[in-house]
C-alpha atoms as one frame of an Amber mdcrd trajectory, in Angstrom:
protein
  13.030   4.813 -19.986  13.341   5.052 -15.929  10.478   7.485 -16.554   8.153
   5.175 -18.328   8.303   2.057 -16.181   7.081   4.092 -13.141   4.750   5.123
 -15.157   3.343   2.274 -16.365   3.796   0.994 -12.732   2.078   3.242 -10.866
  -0.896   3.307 -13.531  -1.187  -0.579 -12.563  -0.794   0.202  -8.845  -3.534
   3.214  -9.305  -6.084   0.980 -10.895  -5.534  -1.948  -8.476  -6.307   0.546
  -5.373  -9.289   2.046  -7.370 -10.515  -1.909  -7.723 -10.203  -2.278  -4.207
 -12.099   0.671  -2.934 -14.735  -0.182  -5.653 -15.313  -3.845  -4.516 -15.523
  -2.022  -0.681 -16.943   0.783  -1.639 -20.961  -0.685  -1.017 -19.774  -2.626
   2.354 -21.138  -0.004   4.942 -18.000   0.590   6.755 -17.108   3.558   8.736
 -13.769   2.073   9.278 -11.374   2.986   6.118 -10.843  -1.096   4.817 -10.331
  -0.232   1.533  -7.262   1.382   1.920  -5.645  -0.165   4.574  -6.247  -3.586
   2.110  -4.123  -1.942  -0.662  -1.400  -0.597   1.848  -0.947  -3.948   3.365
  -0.697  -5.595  -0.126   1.586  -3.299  -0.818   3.581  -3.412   2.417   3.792
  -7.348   1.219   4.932  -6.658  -2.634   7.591  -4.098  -1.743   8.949  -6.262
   1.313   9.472  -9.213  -1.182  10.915  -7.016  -3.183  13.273  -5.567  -1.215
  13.571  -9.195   0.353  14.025 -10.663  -2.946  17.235  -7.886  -3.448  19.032
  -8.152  -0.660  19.364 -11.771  -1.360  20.071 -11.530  -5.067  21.944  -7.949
  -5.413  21.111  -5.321  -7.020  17.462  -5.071  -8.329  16.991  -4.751 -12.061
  15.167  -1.518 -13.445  11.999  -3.283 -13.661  12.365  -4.229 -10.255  12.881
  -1.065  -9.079  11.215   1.070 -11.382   8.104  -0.552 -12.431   7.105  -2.650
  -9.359   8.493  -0.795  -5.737   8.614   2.719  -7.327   5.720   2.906  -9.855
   3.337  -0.164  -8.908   3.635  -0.017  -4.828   3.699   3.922  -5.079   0.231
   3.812  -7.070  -1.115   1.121  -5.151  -0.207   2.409  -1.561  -1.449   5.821
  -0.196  -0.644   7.500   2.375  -2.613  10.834   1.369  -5.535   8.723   1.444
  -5.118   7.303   4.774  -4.848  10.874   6.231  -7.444  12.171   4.575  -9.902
   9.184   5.674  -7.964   9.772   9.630  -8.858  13.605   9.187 -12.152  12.752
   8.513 -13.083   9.968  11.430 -11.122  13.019  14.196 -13.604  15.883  11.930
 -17.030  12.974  12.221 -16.039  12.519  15.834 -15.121   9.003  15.404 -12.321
   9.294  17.845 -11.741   5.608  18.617 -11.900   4.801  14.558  -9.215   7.199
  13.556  -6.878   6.425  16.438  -7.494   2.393  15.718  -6.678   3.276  11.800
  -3.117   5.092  12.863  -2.481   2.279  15.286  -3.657  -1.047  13.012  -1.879
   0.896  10.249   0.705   1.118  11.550   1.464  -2.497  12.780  -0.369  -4.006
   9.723   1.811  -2.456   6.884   5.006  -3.085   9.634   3.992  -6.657   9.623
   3.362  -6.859   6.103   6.754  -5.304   5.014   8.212  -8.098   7.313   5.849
 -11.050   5.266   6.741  -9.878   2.203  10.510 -10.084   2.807  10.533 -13.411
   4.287   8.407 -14.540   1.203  11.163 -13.666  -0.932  13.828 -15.577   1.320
């Protein structure tokens, strides 16, 4: 069953990243927005999450499987990120790839830390 809700989870996460780079896609950005977006929304689900168990105990299977494995694992993306950072170093956008590790970096840090004190 385990099996099924990340399934079904990261489907839902997959298509809500794929929404987001659609709805960017036509903005004329060098800069990767699209993608940092969905790993900050992420960042901000999974904190509460995690926020919302350490206050409450132990998550339930849906909790764990569907939403912070399945939905925030097919919603985030790292492989992504470094393939859009390998390609700003390859382009010789130097100071784009660098700022998208750095703002990253602190973005999805500071969203983790939103999301938990959402939950509590």
């Amino acid at each position: 069953m385990n099996f099924i809700l990340v399934f079904i989870g990261g489907g839902l996460g997959s298509i809500c990243r794929f929404g987001i780079s659609l709805f960017m896609k036509n903005q004329g950005y060098i800069f990767p927005f699209a993608t940092l977006l969905a790993n900050a929304l992420s960042c901000i689900v999974l904190g509460a999450l995690v926020g919302w168990t350490m206050k409450n105990g132990n998550a339930s299977d849906i909790q764990k499987y569907l939403l912070m494995t399945g939905f925030c694992g097919g919603f985030s993306t790292f492989s992504t990120f470094t393939n859009e950072t390998f390609h700003l170093f390859q382009s010789g956008n130097l100071m784009y790839a660098f700022g998208n590790v750095l703002l990253s970096l602190i973005v999805c840090l500071v969203c983790i830390f939103i999301g938990m004190k959402i939950a509590g």
